[in-house]
N, C-alpha and C positions, 0 to 999 in steps of 0.2 A: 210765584215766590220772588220775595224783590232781590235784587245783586247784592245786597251787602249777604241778607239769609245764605243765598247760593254762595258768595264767598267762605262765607262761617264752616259752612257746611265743607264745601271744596278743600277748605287749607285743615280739617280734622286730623288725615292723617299725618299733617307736616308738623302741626301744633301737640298730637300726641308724642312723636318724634323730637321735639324739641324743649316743646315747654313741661310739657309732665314729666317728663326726665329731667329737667330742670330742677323742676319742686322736688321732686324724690333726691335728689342730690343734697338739697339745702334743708330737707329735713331731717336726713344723719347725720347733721353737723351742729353743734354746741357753740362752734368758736370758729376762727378764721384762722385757716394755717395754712400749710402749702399741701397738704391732703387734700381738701376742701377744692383746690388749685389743679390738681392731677386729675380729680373725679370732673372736675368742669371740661377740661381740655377733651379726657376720653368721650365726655356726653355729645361735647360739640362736634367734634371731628365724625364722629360716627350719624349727627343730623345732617351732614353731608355739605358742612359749611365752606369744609374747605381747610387745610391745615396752615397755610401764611397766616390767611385771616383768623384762624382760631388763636395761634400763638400772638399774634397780635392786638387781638379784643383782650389776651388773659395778659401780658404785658402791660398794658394801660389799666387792665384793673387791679393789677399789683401795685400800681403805682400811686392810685386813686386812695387804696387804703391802706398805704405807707402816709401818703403824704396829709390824707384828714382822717389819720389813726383811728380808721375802722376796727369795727370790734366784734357788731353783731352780722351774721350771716344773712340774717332779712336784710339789711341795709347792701349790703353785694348783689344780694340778687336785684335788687331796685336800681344800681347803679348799671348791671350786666344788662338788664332789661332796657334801661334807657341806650345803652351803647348799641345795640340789638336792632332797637326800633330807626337810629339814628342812622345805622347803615342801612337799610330801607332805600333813602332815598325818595326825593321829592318825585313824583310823576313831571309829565311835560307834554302838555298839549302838543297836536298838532300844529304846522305851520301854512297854514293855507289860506294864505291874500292874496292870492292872486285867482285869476281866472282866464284858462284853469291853474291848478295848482299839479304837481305830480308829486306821487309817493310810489319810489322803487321796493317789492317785494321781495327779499331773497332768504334760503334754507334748504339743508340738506331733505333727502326725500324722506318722508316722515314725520316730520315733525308737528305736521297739521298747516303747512305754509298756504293750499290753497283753500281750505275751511277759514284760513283767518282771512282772507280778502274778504272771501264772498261773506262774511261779518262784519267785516270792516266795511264794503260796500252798502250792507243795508243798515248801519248804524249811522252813516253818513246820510246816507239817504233819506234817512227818520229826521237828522236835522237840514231837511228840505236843500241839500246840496245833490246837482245833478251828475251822476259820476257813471264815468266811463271803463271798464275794463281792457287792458291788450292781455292778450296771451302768447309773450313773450319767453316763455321757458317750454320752445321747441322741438328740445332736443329727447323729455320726457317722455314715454309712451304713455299716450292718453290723459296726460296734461293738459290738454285744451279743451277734452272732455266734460275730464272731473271737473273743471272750472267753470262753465257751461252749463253745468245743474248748478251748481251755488251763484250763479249770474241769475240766472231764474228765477232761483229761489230769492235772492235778496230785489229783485225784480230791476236788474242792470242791465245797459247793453254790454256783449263783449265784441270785442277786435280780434281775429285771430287769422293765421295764413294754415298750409298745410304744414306736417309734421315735420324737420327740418328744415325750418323753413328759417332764414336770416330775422335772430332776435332784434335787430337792429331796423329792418326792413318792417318788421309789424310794428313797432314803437312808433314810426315813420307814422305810417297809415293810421295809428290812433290819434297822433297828433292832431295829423288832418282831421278826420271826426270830432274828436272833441273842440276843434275851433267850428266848425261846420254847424255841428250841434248846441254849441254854447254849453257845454259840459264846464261844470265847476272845480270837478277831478278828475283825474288821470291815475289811476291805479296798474303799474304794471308789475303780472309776475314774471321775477326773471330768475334765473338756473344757480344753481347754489354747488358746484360739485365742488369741493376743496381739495379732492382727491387732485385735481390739476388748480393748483390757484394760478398760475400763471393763465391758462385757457381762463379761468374765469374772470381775472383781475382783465382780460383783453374785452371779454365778451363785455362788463358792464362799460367798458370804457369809450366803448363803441357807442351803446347803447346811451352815453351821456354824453359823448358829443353831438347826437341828432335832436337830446332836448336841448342842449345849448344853442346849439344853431335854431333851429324851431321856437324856441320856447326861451329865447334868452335871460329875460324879467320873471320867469317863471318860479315862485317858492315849489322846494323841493326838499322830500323826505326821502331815507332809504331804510329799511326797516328789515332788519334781523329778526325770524321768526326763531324761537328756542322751545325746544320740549321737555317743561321740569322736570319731566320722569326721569331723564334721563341725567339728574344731580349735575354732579360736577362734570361729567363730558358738556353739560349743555356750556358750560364758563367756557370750557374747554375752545370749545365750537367760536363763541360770540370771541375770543381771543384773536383765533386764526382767521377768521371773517375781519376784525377791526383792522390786521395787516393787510386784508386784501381788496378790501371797498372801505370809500368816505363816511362810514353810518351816524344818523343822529338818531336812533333808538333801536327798541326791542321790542316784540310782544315773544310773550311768554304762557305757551297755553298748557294744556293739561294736567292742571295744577289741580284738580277736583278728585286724580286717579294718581296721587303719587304722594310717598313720606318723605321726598327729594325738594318738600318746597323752599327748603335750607339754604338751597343753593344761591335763591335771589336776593341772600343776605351777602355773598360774595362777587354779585356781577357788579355793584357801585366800586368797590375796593380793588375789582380787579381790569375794568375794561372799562369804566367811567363813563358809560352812556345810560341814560335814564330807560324804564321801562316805561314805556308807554300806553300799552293794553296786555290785560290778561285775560286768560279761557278757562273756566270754569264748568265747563259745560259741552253737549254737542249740540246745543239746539241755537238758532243762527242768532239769537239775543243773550246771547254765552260767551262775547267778546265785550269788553268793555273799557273805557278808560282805566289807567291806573288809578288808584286813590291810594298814595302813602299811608295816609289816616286811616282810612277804611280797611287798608291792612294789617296795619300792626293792630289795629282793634280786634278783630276776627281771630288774628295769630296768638296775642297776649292777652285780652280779656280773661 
C-alpha cells in the first residue's frame, strides 16, 4: 500500500471527527448567522483542536464574512477549510550536511519514541546514509533492549553502556564510532521525564556539550516524539518540552489509531516548530516524511 493510501486510510478517524461533522453542520444551515458560529466552535473544540485555536480560526472567520459580506454557508466552509489546511503547516526536511550529522531523540515513555528511530534509521538508511545508533536513555528499564531489535530490524549498528549508565558517557563513545566508522548519522535516544525538567534540561545539556566539543561543525536536530492519541496533552507535552530543550521539530505517530488527529492543527499555532515525520503504522516503513499537501489531501478531500 503506498503512504499517501496508508495515510488516507490512518487519518479516517480524525477526518470523521472533523470533517464529516463539519458537513453535517453546514448542511442545517440556510444562511450565515451566529448559530451557524456556536454549532462550529462546539464541532471544533470537541475534534480536539484545541479551544485558543478554535476561538481564534472562528474570530478571523467572522471577520472574513463581515468584511467580503458573505452570505452563503458553502462559501464559509471553503474559507474554514482553507484556514484549516493553512494551520497544517509546511513540513521541514532534515538538516544533515554534515558528516556525521546528529539527531537528538527525546519523549515521555510511550509514546512510540523508540519504534520512531529504529524507522527513522532505516528510512535513512534506504536513502544510502550510513547511520549510527547510541542508546543514550539509560536510565529506562530495558531501553537499550527495545532499541536493539529495531537496530536490527532497520539493519543499524547501536552504541550502548550498561543500564545506568552516564547518557553523556555513551554519546561519548558514539561519537568515537561514528567518526571511526565514517557513519553519516548519529541518532541518539535520550530520556524524556518532564516529571523533573530540571534533571532533564541538565541531562540533555550535558549531553550537548560532548557533541559541541566533539562535533563542533556538526548539523544538528532534536526531535520531540508526540502520540496523537493522546489530543491535546500531546500540544500539552511538545509546550513543556519546548521550555526545556532547543528543539527544531516533531514526529508525530500514531495517528492510524486515533480521532485526536485534530490536535496537529494546534501544534503550529501553539509551539511553532514544524512536524517533521509521521506514523501511520507499526511496520518499520510507517514512518515517514511530513507532506503538508499529502495531508490536508487525505484529511479534506
Amino acid at each position: 500500500m503506498k503512504f499517501l493510501d496508508k495515510l488516507k486510510a490512518g487519518l479516517a478517524k480524525t477526518k470523521s471527527a472533523i470533517v464529516d461533522k463539519i458537513e453535517t453542520v453546514f448542511k442545517s444551515f440556510v444562511r450565515v448567522d451566529e448559530e451557524l458560529f456556536e454549532e462550529l466552535e462546539e464541532t471544533l473544540i470537541c475534534a480536539d483542536i484545541g479551544v485558543p485555536v478554535v476561538m481564534d480560526i472562528l474570530d478571523r472567520l467572522r471577520d472574513e464574512v463581515k468584511t467580503d459580506r458573505i452570505k452563503e454557508p458553502a462559501e464559509v466552509k471553503e474559507r474554514l477549510y482553507q484556514m484549516l489546511t493553512g494551520m497544517i503547516g509546511q513540513g521541514e526536511p532534515l538538516h544533515l550536511g554534515t558528516r556525521p550529522s546528529v539527531i537528538l531523540v527525546i519523549g515521555v515513555n510511550g509514546v512510540g519514541k523508540t519504534t520512531s528511530i529504529g524507522k527513522m534509521a532505516h528510512l535513512l538508511k534506504a536513502e544510502g546514509k550510513k547511520v549510527l545508533v547510541a542508546a543514550a536513555d539509560t536510565f529506562r528499564a530495558a531501553a537499550a533492549e527495545q532499541l536493539a531489535v529495531w537496530c536490527d530490524r532497520a539493519g543499524v549498528e547501536l552504541i550502548r553502556q550498561g543500564q545506568g549508565a552516564d547518557p553523556a558517557s555513551v554519546v561519548f563513545d558514539a561519537i568515537a564510532a561514528a567518526r571511526s566508522r565514517g557513519s553519516d548519522v548519529l541518532i541518539v535516544d535520550t530520556a524524556g521525564r518532564l516529571q523533573n525538567k530540571k534533571n532533564l534540561m541538565d541531562e540533555l545539556a550535558k549531553i550537548n556539550r560532548v557533541i559541541t566539543r566533539e562535533l563542533p561543525e556538526a548539523d544538528r536536530e532534536t526531535l520531540l516524539v508526540l502520540d496523537a492519541t493522546t489530543g491535546q496533552n500531546a500540544v500539552s507535552q511538545a509546550r513543556e518540552f519546548k521550555e526545556a530543550a532547543a528543539m527544531t521539530g516533531l514526529i508525530l505517530t500514531k495517528l492510524d489509531g486515533t480521532a485526536k488527529g485534530g490536535a496537529i492543527l494546534s501544534i503550529k499555532s501553539e509551539v511553532d516548530l514544524p512536524v517533521k515525520f509521521i506514523g501511520v503504522g507499526e511496520g518499520i516503513d510507517d514512518l515517514q516524511p511530513f507532506d503538508a499537501r499529502a495531508f490536508a489531501e487525505a484529511l479534506f478531500s
